[in-house]
C-alpha positions as CSV (number, residue, x, y, z in Angstrom):
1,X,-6.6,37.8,40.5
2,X,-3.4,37.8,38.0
3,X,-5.2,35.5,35.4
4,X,-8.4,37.3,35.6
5,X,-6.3,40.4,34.8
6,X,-4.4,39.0,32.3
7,X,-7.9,38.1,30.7
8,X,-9.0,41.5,31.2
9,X,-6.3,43.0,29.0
10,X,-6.5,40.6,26.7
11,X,-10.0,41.6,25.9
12,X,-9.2,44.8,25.8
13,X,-6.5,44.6,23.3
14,X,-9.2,42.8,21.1
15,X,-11.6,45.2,21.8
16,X,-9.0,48.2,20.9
17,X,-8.0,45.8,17.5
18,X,-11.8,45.4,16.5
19,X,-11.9,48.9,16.1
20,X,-12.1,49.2,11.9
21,X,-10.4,52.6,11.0
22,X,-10.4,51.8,7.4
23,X,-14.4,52.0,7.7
24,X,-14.5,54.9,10.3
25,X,-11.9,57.1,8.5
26,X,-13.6,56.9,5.8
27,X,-17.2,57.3,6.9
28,X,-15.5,60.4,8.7
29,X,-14.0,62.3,5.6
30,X,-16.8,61.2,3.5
31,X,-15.5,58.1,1.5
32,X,-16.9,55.1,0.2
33,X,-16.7,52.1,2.3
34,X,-13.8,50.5,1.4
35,X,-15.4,47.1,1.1
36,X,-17.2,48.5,-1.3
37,X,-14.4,48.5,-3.6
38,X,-10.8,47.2,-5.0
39,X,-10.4,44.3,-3.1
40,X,-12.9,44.8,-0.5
41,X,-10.4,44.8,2.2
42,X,-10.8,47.6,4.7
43,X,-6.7,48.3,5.0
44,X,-4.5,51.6,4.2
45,X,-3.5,50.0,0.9
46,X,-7.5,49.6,-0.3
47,X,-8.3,53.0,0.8
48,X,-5.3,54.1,-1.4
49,X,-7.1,53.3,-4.0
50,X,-9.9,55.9,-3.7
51,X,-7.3,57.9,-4.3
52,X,-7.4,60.2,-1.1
53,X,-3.9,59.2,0.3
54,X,-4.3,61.0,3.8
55,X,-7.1,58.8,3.9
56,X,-5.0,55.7,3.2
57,X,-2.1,57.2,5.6
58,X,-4.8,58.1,8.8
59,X,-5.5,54.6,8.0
60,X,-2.2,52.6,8.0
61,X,-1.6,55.4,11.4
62,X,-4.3,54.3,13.3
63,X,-4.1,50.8,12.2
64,X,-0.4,50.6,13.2
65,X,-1.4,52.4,16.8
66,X,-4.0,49.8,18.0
67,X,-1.8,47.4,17.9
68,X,1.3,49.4,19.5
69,X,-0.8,51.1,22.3
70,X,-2.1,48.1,24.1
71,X,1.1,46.3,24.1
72,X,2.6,49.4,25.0
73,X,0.3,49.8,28.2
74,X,0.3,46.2,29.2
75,X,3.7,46.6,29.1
76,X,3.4,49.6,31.8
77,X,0.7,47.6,34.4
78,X,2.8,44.5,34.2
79,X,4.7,44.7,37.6
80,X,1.7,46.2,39.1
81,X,-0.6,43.4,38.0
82,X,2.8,40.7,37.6
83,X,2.1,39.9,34.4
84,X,4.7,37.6,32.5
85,X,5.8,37.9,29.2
86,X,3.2,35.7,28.1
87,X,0.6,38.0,28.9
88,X,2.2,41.0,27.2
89,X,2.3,38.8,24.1
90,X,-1.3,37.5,24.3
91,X,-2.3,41.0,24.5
92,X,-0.3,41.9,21.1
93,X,-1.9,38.6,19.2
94,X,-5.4,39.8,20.7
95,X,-4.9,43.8,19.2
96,X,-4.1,41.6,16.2
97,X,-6.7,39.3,15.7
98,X,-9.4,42.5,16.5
99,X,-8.5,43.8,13.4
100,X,-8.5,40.4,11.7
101,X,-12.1,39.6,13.3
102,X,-13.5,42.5,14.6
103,X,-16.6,42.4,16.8
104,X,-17.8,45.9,15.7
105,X,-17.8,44.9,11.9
106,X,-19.4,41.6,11.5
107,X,-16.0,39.7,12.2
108,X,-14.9,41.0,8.8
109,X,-11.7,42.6,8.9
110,X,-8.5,43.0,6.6
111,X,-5.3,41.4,6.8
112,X,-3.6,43.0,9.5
113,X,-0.1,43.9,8.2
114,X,-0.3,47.4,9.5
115,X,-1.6,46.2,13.3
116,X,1.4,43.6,13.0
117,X,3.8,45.9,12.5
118,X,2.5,48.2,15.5
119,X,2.7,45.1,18.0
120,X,6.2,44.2,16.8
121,X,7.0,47.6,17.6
122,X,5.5,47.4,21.3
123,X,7.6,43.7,21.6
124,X,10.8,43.9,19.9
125,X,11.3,47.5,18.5
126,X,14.7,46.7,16.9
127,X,12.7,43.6,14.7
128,X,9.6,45.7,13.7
129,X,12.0,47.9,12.3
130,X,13.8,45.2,10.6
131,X,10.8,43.8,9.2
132,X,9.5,47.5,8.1
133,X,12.2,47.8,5.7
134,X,12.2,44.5,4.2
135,X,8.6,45.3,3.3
136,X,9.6,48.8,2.1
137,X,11.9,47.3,-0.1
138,X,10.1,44.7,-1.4
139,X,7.6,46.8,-2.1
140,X,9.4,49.8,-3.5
141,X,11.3,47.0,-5.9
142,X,7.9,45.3,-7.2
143,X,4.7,47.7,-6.2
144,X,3.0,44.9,-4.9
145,X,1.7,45.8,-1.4
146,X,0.8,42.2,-0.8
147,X,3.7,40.5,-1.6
148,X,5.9,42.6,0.7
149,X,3.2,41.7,3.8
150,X,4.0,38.3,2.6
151,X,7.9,38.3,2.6
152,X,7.9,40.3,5.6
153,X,5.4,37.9,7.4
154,X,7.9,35.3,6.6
155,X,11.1,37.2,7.5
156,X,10.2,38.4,11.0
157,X,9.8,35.0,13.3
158,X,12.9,33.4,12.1
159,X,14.9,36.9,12.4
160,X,13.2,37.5,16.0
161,X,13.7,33.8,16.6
162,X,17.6,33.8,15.8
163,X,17.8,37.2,17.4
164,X,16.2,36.7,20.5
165,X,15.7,33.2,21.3
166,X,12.3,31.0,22.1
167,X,10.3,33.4,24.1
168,X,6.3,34.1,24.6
169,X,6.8,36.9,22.1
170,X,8.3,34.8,19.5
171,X,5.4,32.4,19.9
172,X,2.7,35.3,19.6
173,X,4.7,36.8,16.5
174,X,4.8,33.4,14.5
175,X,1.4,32.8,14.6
176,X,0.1,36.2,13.6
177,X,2.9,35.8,10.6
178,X,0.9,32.5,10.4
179,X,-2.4,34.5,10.0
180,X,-0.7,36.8,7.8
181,X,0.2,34.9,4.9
182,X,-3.0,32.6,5.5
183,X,-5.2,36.0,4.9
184,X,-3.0,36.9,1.6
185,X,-4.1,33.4,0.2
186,X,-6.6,35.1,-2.4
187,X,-3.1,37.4,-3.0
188,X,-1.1,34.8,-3.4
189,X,-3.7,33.5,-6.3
190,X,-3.3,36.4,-8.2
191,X,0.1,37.5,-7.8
192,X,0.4,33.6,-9.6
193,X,-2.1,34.8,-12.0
194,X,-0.3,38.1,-12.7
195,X,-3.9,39.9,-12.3
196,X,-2.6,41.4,-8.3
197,X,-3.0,45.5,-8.2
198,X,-0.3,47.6,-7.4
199,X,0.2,49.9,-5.3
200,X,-1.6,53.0,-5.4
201,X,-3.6,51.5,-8.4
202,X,-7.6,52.3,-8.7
203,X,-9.8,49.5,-9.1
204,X,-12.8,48.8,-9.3
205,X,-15.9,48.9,-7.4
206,X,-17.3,45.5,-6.0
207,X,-19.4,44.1,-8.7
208,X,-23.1,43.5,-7.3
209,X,-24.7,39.6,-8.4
210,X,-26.3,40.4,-11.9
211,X,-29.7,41.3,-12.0
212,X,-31.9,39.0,-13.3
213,X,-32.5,38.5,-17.1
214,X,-36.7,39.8,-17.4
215,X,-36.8,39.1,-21.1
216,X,-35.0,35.7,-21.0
217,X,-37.7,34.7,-18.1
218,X,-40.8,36.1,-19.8
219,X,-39.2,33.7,-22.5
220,X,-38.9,30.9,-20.4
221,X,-42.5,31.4,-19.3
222,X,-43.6,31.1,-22.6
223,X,-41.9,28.0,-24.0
224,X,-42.7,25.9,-20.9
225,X,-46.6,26.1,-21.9
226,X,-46.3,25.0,-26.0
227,X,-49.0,23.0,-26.2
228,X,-51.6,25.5,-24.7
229,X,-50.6,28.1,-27.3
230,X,-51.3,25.1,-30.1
231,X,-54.3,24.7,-28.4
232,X,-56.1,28.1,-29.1
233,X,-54.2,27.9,-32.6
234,X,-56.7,24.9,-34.2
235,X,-59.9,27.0,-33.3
């Protein structure tokens, strides 16, 4: 009964991370998808740049909440059910990897900095907050949203780790920071590149695949037939 519980809220917390409030924020105040645009992520810092901030701020909110709420209620059954810490830290991984992979949404999600930050805050409130100003610095120092997700990704299992000890939690928060600099690989490119957006910069929209050329086929289609058009020259 315990493990099928445990299983149970572990599949809720995905559930509860799946749900996309980048998309459903702004379906709701009449936005464009954000995958339409900028980077095609659907995170707080893409929807910034519509340029509707409470948009962007609902966003990082809500995204920040599904991961904090079901920790925090797993948290709450776990004498009832006697849950260990490993289950209240498999419940924080699942919220997180919802938003990475979400069922609702095709299994395409964003990066998850926001939904990390909620679950560390559910776990170990004294390190979220830790890791919440080294990105605000980072940040604030170089306006690049994904290069503080990235620092901060790194910072937080070694601080929780020398903090805290080995623990379930640690294990759960290492491999979303895993996941978290994995997801920032396109980032990473760019920020090498020195073409990464800043913050609250517009981009934009997704390019669609050019349409095909109809002059340069009809041209096509009439150099691969030379020899009938020599043809109806000699009579």
């Amino acid at each position: 009964m315990q493990n099928l519980s445990s299983l149970l809220a572990v599949l809720a917390a995905y559930l509860i991370g799946s749900l996309s409030f980048a998309v459903i924020v702004s379906r709701f105040m009449g936005l464009s998808d954000p995958r339409s645009y900028g980077s095609g992520n659907p995170g707080a810092t893409n929807v910034l740049r519509s340029g509707n901030k409470k948009a962007a701020a609902l966003t990082l909110l809500f995204d920040a909440l599904k991961g904090l709420i079901p920790v925090l209620a797993a948290q709450q059954l776990q004498a009832r059910f006697g849950w260990g810490e490993t289950t209240i830290g498999f419940v924080g991984l699942a919220a997180f990897l919802g938003h990475l992979w979400p069922v609702f949404f095709r299994f395409q999600g964003g990066k998850g900095v926001a939904t990390a930050i909620g679950v560390l805050l559910g776990l170990v409130p004294v390190m979220a907050g830790a890791t919440l100003l080294v990105w605000v610095a980072v940040a604030y120092l170089t306006r690049y949203s994904s290069l503080a997700a990235i620092v901060a990704a790194i910072f937080v299992p070694f601080g929780q780790l020398l903090t805290y000890g080995a623990s379930p939690a640690v294990l759960a928060v290492a491999v979303m920071s895993l996941l978290l600099v994995w997801r920032h690989d396109g980032n990473i490119r760019k920020l090498l590149a020195g073409t990464e957006s800043k913050i609250g910069q517009k981009a934009a929209p997704v390019a669609p695949p050019p349409a095909p050329d109809v002059h340069a086929h009809a041209h096509a289609h009439k150099t691969s037939h030379p020899q009938k058009h020599q043809r109806k020259g000699k009579h």
